[in-house]
N, C-alpha and C positions, 0 to 999 in steps of 0.2 A: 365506444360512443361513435357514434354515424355520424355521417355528415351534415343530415338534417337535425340531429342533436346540436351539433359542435354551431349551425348557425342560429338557430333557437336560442343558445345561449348567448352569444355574441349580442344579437338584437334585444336581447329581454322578451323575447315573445315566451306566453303561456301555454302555448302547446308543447314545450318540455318544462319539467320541473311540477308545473302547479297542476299539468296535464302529461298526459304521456304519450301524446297522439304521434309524436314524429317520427317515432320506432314502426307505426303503423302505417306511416304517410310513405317512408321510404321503403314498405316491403312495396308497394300498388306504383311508386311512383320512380322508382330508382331506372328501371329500365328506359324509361325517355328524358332522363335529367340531362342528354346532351342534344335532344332533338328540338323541334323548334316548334314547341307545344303549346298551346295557349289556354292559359288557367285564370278561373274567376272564381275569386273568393268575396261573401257577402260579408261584412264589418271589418271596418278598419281601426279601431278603439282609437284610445287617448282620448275616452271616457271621464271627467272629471268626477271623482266619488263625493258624495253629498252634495251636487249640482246637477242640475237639468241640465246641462249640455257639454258639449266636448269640446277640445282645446283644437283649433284649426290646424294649428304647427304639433299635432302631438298624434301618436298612432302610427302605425304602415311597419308595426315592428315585423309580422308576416309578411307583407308584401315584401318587405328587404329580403328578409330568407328567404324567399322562393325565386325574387330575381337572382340571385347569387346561385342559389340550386340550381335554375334551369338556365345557362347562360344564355341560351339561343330563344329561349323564350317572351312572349308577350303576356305580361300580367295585370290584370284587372280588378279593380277593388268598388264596390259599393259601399257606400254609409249614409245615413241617412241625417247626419251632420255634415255641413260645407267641411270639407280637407282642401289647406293650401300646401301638401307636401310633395315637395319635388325629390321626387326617386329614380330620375333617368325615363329617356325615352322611349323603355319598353315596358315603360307602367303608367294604366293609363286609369283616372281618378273619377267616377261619376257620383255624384251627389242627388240622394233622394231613397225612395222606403222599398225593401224586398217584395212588396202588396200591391204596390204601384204598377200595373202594365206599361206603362206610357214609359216609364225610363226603364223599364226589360225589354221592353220594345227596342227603343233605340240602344243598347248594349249587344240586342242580337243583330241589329243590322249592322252595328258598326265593327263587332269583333266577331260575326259567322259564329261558327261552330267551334266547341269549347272542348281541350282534353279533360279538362278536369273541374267540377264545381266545388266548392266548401260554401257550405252554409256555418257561419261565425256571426249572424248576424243578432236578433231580435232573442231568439229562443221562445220566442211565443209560440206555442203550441198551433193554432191555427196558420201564424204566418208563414213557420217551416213547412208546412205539408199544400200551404197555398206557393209557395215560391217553390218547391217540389215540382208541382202538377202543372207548371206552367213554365221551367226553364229547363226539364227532363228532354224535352224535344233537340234544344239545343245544343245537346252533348254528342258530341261524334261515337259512330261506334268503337266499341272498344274502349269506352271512357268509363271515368268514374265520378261518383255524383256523395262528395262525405257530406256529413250531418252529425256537427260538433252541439256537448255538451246538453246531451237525450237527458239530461238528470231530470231540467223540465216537466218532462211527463210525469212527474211524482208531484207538483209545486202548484199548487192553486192559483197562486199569485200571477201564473204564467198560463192557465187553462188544462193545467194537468191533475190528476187527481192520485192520493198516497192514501185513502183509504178501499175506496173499491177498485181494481188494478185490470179492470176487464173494462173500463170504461172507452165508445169509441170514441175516437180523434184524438188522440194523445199522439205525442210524436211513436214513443214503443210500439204501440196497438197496429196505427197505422202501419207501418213498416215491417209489423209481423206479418199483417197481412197482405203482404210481399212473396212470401214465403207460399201460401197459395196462388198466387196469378203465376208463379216461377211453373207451378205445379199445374197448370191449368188441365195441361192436355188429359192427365190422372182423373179428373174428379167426375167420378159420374152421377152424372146430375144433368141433363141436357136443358135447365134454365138458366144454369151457371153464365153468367155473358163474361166474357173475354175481353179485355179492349188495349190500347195501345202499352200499358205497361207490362201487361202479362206477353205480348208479343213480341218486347224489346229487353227485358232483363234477363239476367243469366246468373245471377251473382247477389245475396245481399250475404254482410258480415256485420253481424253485432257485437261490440268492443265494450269497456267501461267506459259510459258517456260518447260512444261514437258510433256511426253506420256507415256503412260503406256499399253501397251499390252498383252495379255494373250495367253497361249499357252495351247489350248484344242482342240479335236475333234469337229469338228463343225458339228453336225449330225440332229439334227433340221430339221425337214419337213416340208412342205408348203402345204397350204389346199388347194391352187388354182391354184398351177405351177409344172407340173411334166416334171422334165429334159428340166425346159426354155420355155415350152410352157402353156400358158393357158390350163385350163382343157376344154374339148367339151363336153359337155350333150350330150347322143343318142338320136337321132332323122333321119329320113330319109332322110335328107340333110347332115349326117356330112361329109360325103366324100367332099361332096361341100363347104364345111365350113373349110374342112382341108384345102382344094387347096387356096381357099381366105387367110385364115392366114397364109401359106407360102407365097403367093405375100406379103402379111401387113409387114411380120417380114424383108424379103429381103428389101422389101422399107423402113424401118425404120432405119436397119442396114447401108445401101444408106447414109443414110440421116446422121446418128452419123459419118461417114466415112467423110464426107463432116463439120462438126462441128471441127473436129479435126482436120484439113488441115489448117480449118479459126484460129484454135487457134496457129498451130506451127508459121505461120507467123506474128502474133501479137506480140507484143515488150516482 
């Protein structure tokens, strides 16, 4: 049993036992458990079950484990229920909804750049991939950004769907398609656009119920695809050869244009 076990257990938090995330937490995160890191996790529960709302003195069982984990660390908890829990002065408590820019706003101004994000919040399918695309910026390189509790994307009640499994925007889908932006420089296709995540990740890991992504320069070259096109050998035909592979990529492009029409209308 590890050490993020052994505090998991202490506090009653769900990421060991009813979850098994802490086995995963401290392969990614053991290395700077004595540096002076600063980690933001979205819900802080103490959840009351069959009640609209949460107990102000109840919840922060993660936040304890993690200040106790990281000594030297500053730790940060969102919820979207008022919390009056005093956990020491290097935990700091903001009240309000992961969807909300206005209080991501001021958490990135007042705590800079994050080693580490967990999203434990909402699990609504929309909300994780909106608080995604919008607090990815503010993880330092070399960070990681988890994504608890992906069952979600299986749960209607949540935005997810468990009968057709290729549906887009589900937390899985989205985050598979990680897996190509990681790939970008590969794909030949010269319509393919690129943009800030495919340039900055280096790393996604899919867990039962968890993701784990990495935040690095994605700078890796391709031996056979420059800037989305296959390479051309010279020879006295390549003029001729360029003009062919622009009709090829147009029609190909065509053709995924048309895949993607078929998929919005399916269930």
């Amino acid at each position: 049993m590890n050490k993020l076990d052994k505090l998991a257990l202490k506090y009653n938090s769900d990421k060991y036992g009813e979850h098994f995330y802490t086995k995963i937490y401290e392969k990614f995160m053991s290395k700077k458990k004595n540096e002076n890191i600063n980690l933001f996790e979205i819900g802080i529960g103490g959840y009351v079950q069959g009640k609209d709302y949460s107990d102000p003195y109840k919840g922060g069982e993660s936040l304890k484990m993690w200040r106790d984990y990281f000594k030297k660390g500053t730790i940060c908890g969102l919820d979207i229920y008022e919390k009056k829990l005093v956990l020491g002065s290097r935990v700091n408590i903001y009240k309000g909804s992961q969807t909300d820019p206005k209080i991501l706003n001021k958490i990135i101004k007042e705590q800079k750049k994050f080693d580490y994000i967990i999203d434990d919040g909402s699990h609504i399918n929309k909300d994780v991939i909106f608080t995604f695309e919008y607090m990815f910026k503010s993880l330092k390189e070399g960070g990681y950004y988890f994504v608890e509790d992906t069952l979600t994307s299986y749960l209607r009640d949540y935005g997810g769907e468990g009968a057709y499994l290729k549906k887009n925007n589900t937390i899985i889908n989205y985050f598979k398609n990680i897996v190509d932006k990681i790939n970008y420089k590969e794909i030949e296709n010269p319509y393919y656009k690129n943009d800030y995540f495919s340039k900055n990740i280096t790393e996604i890991h899919f867990y039962h119920n968890l993701i784990v992504i990495k935040k690095n320069k994605n700078l890796e070259k391709s031996f056979l695809v420059i800037n989305n096109k296959k390479k051309l050998k010279n020879s006295k035909n390549k003029k001729r050869r360029e003009i062919k592979q622009k009709i090829k990529y147009f029609l190909f492009n065509l053709k995924a244009k048309i895949y993607e029409l078929v998929d919005l209308i399916k269930i």
